[in-house]
C-alpha positions as a printed NumPy array, in Angstrom:
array([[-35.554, -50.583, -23.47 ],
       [-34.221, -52.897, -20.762],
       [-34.708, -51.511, -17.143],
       [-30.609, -51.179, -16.558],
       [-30.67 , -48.452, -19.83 ],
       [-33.634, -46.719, -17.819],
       [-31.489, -46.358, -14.697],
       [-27.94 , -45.115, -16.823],
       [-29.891, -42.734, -18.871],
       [-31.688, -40.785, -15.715],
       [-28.432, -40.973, -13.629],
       [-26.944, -39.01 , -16.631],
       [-29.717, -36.877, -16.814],
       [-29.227, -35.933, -13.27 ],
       [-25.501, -35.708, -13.246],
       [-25.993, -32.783, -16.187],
       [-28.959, -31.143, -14.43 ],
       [-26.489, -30.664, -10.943],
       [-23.583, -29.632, -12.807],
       [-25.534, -26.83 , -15.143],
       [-26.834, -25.746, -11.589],
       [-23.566, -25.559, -10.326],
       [-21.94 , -23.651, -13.27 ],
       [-25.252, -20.528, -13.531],
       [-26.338, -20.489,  -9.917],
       [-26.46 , -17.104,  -8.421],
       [-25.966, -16.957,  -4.726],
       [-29.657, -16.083,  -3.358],
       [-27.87 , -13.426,  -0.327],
       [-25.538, -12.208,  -2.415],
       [-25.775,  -8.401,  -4.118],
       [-26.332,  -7.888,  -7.876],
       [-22.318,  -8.201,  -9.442],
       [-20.943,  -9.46 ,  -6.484],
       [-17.985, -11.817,  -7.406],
       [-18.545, -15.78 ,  -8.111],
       [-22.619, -14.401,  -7.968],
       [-23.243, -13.05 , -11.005],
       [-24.877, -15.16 , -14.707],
       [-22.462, -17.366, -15.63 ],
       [-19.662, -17.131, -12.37 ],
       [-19.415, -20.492, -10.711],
       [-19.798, -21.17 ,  -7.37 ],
       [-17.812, -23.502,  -6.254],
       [-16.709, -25.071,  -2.927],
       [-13.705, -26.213,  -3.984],
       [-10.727, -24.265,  -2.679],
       [ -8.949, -21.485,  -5.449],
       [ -5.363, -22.745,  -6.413],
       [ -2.851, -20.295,  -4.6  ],
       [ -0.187, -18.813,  -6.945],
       [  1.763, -21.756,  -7.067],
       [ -1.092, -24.412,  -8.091],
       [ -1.718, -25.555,  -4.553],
       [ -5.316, -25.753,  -2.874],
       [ -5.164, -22.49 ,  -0.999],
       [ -7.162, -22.943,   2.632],
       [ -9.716, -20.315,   2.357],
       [-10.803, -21.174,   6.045],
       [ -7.046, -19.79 ,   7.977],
       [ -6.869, -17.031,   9.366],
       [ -4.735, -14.357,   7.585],
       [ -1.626, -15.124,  10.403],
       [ -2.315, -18.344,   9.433],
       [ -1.603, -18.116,   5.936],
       [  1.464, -18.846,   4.153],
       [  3.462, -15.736,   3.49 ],
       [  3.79 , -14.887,  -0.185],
       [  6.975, -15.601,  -1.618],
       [  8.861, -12.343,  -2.944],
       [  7.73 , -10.894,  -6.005],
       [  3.996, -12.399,  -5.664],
       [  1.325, -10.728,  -4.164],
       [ -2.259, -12.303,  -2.455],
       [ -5.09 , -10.805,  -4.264],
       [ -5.48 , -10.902,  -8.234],
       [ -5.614,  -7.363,  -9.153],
       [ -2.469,  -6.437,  -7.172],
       [ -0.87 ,  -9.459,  -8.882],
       [ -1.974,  -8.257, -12.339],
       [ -1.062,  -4.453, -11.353],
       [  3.027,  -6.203, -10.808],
       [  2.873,  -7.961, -14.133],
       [  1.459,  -4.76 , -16.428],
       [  3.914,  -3.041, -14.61 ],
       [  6.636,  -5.575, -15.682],
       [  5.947,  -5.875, -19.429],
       [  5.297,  -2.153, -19.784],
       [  8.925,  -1.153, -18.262],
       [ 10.975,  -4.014, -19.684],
       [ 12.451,  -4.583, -16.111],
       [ 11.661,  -4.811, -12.688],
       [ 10.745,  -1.189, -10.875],
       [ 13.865,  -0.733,  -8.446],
       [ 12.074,   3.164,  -7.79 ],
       [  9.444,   5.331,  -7.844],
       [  8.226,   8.124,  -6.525],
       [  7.488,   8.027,  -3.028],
       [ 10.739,   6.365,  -2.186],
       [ 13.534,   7.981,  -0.227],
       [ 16.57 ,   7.124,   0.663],
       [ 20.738,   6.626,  -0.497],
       [ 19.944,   5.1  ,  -3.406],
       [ 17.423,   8.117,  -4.644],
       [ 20.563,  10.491,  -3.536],
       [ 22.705,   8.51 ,  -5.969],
       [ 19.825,   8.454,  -8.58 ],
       [ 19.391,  12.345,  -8.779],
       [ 23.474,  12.883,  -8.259],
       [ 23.47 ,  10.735, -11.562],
       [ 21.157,  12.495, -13.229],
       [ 22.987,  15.473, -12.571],
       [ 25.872,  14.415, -14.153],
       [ 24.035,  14.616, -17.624],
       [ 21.773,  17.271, -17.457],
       [ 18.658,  15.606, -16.167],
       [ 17.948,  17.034, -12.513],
       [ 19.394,  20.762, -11.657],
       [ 18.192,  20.621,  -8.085],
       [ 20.29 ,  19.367,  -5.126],
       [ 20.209,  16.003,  -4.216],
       [ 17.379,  15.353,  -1.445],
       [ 17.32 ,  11.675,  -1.265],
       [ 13.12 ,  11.762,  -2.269],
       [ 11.984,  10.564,  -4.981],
       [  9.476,  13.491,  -5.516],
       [  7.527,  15.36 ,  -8.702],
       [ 11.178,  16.462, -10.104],
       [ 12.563,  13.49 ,  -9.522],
       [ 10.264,  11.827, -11.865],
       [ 10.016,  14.023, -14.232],
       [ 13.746,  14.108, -15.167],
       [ 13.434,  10.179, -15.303],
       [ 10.457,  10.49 , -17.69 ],
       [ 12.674,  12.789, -19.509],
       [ 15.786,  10.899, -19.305],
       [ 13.879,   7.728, -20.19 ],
       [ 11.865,   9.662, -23.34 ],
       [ 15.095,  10.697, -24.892],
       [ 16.43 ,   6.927, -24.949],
       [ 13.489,   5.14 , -26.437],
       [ 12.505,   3.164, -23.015],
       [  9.021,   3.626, -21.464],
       [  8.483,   6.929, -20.184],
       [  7.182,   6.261, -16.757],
       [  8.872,   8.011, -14.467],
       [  9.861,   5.135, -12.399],
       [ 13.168,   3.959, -12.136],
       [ 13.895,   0.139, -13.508],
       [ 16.603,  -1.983, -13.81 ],
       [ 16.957,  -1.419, -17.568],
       [ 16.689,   2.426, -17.243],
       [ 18.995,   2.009, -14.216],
       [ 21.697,  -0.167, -16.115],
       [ 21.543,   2.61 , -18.884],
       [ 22.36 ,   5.064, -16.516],
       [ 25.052,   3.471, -14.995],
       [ 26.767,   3.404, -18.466],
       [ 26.554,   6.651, -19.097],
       [ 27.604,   8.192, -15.668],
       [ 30.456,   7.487, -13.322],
       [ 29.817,   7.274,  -9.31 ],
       [ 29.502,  10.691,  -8.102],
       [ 31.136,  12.079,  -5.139],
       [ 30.431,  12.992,  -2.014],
       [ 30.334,  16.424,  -3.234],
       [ 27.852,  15.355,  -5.857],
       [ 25.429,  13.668,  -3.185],
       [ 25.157,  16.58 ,  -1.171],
       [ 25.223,  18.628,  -4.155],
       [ 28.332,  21.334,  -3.738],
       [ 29.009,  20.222,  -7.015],
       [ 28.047,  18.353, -10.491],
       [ 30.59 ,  16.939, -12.502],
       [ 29.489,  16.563, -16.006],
       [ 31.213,  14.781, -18.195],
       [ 32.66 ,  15.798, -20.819],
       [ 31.45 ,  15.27 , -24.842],
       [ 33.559,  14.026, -27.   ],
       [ 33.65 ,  16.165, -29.866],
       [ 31.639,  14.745, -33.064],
       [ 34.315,  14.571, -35.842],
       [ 31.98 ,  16.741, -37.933],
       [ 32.692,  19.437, -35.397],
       [ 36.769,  19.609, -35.61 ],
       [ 37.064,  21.492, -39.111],
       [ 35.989,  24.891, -39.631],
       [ 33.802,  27.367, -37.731],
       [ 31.032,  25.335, -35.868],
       [ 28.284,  25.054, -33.27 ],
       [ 28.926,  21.612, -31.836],
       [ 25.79 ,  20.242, -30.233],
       [ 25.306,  17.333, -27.814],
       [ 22.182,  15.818, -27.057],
       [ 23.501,  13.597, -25.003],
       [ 25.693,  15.656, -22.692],
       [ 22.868,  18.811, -23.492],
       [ 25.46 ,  20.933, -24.315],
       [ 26.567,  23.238, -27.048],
       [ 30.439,  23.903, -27.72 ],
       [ 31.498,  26.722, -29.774],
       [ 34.457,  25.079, -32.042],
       [ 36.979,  26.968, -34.196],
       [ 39.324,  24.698, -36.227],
       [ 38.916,  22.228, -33.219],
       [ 39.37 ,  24.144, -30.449],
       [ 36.787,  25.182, -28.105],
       [ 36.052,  28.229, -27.13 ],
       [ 33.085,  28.435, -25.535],
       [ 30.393,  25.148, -23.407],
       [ 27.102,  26.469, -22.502],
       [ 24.376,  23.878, -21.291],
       [ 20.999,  23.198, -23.995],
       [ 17.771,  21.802, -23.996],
       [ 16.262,  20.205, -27.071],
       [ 12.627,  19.76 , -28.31 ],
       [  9.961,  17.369, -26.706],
       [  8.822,  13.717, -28.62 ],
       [  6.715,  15.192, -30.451],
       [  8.585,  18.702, -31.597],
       [ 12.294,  17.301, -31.971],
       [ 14.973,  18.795, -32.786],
       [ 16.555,  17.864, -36.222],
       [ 19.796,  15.845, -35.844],
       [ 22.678,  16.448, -38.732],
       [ 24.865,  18.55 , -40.188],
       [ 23.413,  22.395, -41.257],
       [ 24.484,  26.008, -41.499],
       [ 23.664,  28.927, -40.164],
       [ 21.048,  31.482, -42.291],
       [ 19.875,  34.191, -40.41 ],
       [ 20.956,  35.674, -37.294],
       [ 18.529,  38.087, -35.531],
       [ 19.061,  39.008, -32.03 ],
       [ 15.49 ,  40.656, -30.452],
       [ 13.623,  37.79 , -32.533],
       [  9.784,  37.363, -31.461],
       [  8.166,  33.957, -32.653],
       [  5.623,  34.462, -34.792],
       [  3.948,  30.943, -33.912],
       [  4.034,  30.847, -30.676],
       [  4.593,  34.53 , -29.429],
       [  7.496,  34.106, -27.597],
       [ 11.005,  36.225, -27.483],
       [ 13.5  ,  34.273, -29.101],
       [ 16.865,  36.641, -28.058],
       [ 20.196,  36.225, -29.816],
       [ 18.497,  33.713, -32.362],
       [ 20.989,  31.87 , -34.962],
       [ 18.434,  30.06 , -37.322],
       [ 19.981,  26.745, -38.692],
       [ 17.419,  24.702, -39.769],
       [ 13.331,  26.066, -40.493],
       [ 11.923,  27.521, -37.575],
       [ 14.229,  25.801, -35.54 ],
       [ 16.997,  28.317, -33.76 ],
       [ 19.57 ,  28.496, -31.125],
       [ 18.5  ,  31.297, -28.573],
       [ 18.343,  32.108, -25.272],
       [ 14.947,  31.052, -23.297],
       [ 14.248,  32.587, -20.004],
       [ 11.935,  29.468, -19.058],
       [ 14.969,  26.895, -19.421],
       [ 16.647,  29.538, -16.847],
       [ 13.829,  29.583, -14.356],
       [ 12.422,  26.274, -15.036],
       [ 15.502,  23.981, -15.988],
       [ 15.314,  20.569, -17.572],
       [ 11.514,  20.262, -16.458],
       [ 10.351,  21.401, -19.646],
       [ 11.09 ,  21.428, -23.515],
       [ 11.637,  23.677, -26.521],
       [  9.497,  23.624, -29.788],
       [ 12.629,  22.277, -31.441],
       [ 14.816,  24.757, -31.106],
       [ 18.011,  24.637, -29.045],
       [ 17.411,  26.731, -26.097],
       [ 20.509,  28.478, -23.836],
       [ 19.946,  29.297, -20.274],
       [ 23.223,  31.134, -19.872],
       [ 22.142,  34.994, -21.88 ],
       [ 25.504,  36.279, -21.197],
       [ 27.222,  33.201, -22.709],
       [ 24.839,  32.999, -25.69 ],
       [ 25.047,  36.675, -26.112],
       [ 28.897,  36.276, -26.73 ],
       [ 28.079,  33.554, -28.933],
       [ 25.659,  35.375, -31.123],
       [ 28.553,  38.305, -31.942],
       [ 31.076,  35.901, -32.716],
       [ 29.011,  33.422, -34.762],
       [ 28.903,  34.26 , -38.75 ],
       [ 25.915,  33.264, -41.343],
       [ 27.186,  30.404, -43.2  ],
       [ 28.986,  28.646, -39.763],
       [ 28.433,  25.437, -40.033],
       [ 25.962,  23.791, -37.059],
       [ 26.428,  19.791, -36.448],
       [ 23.405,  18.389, -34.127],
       [ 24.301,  15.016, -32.834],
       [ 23.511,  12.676, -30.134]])
């Protein structure tokens, strides 16, 4: 083995041993699972690449450092917090809860419009606030998060109209109006909306009576389609769930039109077992005497 193979083979050897050392070393000062200190983090001197692959200078003061372009954020765990946040939502968050301001007036006044918030338009983005988005969101097939983005925005724009000044400071909510499912335009039938949440009281297409509804959560819905009325009983109890079930006009199982005293106290905030709950008693009252077994009940969205 001539002398020069001696030399290339233990400069090798050497060049492996520092770089191994490099790789495993654990920071004698450092705690037990610090960062970059633990077996198997590198230490490195080299500078981290900033967010947009340049050498970031770890030694600048924080005034000195470049401000973060929009949308980016400095530490990694923030940055991955933005991006979950992203893919989970399908769109960037435009607002949450927390925020205040016009926009969150117009928000809530547009919720309004369809049955999603009952409560006068503050401005906040509070607990109701985001609960009638999860809700609104839920109902639609988007991500039920409770924070406002710009696809569950642009799906609320479609379905609502700018509201008023009236609206904003909430003198007044102006729903529109359903257009009647053509199911609904023949006979003797209880017309109902999920999409406007309301139920219309049709004889041979003309209607005689619009009460507001609430439907069934994700997991109980209420069945969509085309069904008749079996039994009408108006002091009904639930035998499931224990619950009065007044002025109840069965149309499909278990599930019922009635009157529920928690949609009148509580609002949209909450959810039926399926059935098709009236907050209005006198209205549904009427309803119940003038309904017949056999009327035909069309669900629809």
């Amino acid at each position: 083995m001539t002398s020069r193979t001696v030399v290339r083979r233990t400069l090798a050897a050497t060049a492996v041993l520092a770089l191994a050392t490099g790789c495993s070393a654990r920071a004698a000062d450092g705690p037990p699972g610090a960062a970059g200190t633990g077996p198997g983090d590198a230490v490195s001197a080299v500078p981290s690449p900033s967010d947009d692959g340049r050498p970031r200078d770890e030694s600048a003061t924080p005034s000195e450092r470049p401000t973060p372009a929009p949308g980016t954020t400095e530490t990694k765990g923030k940055k991955e917090e933005g991006e979950g946040e992203r893919r989970e939502t399908g769109g960037a968050v435009l607002m949450r809860q927390g925020d205040r301001g016009d926009r969150v007036r117009e928000l809530q006044a547009r919720l309004a419009q369809i049955g999603w918030f009952d409560t006068r338009p503050s401005g906040f983005y509070g607990t109701v606030t985001a609960a009638s988005v999860r809700g609104f969101q839920g109902k639609r097939g988007l991500p039920s998060t409770g924070s406002v983005t710009t696809v569950t925005w642009d799906r609320l724009l479609g379905m609502t109209k700018r509201p008023t000044r009236a609206e904003l400071d909430g003198r007044t909510v102006d729903k529109p109006k359903a257009k009647p499912d053509p199911r609904c335009l023949d006979g003797r039938v209880l017309c109902i909306s999920k999409t406007a949440r309301t139920l219309s009281w049709i004889v041979d297409g003309t209607v005689r009576s619009t009460m507001d509804v609430r439907f069934g959560s994700q997991y109980t819905p209420t069945r969509e389609g085309v069904f008749s009325v079996f039994l009408k009983s108006r002091d009904h109890v639930s035998t499931l769930y224990d619950t009065p079930m007044p002025y109840a006009l069965f149309f499909s199982g278990g599930q019922a039109v009635h009157y529920s005293a928690e949609f009148a106290a509580d609002g949209y905030r909450g959810a039926s077992h399926g059935c098709v709950n009236v907050r209005d008693r006198a209205a549904v009252a009427a309803l119940f005497d003038q309904v017949r077994t056999g009327d035909k009940v069309v669900v629809h969205w």
